[in-house]
C-alpha positions as CSV (number, residue, x, y, z in Angstrom):
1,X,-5.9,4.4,16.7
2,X,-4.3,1.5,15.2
3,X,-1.0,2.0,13.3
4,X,1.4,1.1,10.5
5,X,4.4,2.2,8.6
6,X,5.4,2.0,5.3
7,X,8.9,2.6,3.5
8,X,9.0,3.9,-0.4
9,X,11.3,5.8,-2.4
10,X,8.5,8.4,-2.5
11,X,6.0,8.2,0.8
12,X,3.9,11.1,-0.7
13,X,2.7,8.9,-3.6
14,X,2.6,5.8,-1.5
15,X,0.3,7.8,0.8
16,X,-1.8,8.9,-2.1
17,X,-2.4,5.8,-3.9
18,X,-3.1,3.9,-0.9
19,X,-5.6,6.4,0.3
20,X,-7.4,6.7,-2.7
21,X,-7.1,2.7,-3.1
22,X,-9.4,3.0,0.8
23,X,-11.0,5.8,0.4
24,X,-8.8,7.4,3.6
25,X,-8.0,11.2,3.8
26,X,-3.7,12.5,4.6
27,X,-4.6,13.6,7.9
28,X,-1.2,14.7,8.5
29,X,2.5,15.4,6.9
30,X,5.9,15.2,9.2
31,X,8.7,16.9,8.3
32,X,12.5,15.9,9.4
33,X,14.5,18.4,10.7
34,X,15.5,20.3,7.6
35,X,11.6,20.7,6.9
36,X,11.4,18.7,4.4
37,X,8.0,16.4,4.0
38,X,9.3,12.8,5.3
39,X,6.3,11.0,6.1
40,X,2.3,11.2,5.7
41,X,-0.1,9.4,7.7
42,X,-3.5,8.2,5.9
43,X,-6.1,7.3,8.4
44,X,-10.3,6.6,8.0
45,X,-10.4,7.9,11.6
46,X,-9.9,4.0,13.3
47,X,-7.2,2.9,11.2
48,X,-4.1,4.5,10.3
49,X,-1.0,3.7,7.9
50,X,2.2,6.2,8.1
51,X,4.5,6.3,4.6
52,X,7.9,7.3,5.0
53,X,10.0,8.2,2.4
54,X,13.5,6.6,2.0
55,X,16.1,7.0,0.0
56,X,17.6,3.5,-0.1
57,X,14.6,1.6,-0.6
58,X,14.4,-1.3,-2.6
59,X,11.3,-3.4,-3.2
60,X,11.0,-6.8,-2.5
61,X,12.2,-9.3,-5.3
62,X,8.6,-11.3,-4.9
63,X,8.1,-13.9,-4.9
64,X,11.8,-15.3,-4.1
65,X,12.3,-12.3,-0.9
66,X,10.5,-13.0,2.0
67,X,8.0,-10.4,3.2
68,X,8.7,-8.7,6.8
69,X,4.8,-8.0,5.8
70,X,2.7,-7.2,3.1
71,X,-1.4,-5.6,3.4
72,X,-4.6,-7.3,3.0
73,X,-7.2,-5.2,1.3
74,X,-10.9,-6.9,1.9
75,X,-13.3,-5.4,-0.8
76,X,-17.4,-6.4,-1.4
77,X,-16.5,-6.6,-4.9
78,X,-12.3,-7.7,-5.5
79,X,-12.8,-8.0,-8.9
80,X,-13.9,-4.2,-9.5
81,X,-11.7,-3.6,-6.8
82,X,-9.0,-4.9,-8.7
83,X,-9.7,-2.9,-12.0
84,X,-9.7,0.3,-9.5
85,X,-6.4,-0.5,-8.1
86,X,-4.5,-1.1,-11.7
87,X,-6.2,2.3,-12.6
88,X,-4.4,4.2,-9.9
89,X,-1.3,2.3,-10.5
90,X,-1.0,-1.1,-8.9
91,X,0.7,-3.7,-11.4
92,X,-0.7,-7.7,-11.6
93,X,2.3,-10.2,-11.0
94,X,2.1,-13.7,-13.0
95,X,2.9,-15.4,-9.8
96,X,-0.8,-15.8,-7.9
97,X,-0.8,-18.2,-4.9
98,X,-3.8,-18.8,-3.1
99,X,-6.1,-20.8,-5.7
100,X,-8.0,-17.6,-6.6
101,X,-8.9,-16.8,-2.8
102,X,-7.3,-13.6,-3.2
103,X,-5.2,-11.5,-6.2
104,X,-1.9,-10.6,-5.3
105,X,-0.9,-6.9,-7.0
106,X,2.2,-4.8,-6.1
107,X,1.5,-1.0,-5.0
108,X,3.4,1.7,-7.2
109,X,6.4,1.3,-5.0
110,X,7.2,-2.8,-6.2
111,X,5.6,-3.8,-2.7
112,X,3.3,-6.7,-2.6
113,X,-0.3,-7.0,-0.8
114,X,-3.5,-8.8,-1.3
115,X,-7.2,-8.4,-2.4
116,X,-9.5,-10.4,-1.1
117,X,-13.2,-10.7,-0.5
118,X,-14.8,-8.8,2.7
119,X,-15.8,-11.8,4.8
């Protein structure tokens, strides 16, 4: 399996939205060593992302930060796609490079990633 991790003040909900915003299952919760829940790891059985909760995270100041990385999520139909993701809690920034090739939204953690059209 391929694999990813993910920091957010909450991983839980990170995990969540992103695996509803897929259509992934939580295949599995860690705990740290005083058992508390400290990252879950979404997966469609290929593909996996891990979300790790951390205390001290801050979200990227986008568009002035650079990104260490940001997601590319490749719909049939971005535009519906789009609607969906706002629904579950993804916000629209003004700021849209790209020339309408693909919409830039930020997850419910502040973190910036892309929808674009499945090539």
């Amino acid at each position: 399996m391929l694999g990813s991790g993910i920091w957010a003040p909450d991983g839980a909900a990170l995990a969540d939205f992103y695996a509803a915003a897929l259509g992934w299952e939580t295949r599995h919760t860690f705990h740290d060593e005083d058992g508390n829940p400290a990252a879950h790891l979404i997966s469609d059985g290929v593909r996996t992302l891990v979300f790790s909760t951390a205390r001290t995270f801050r979200a990227p100041d986008w568009p002035q930060d650079e990104l260490p990385f940001h997601l590319d999520l490749a719909f049939e139909d971005p535009a519906a796609a789009e609607e969906r993701l706002l629904a579950l809690g993804a916000t629209r920034p003004d700021h849209q490079p790209g020339k309408g090739r693909w919409t830039v939204l930020l997850d419910p953690s502040g973190q910036p990633f892309c929808v674009c059209r499945a090539s």
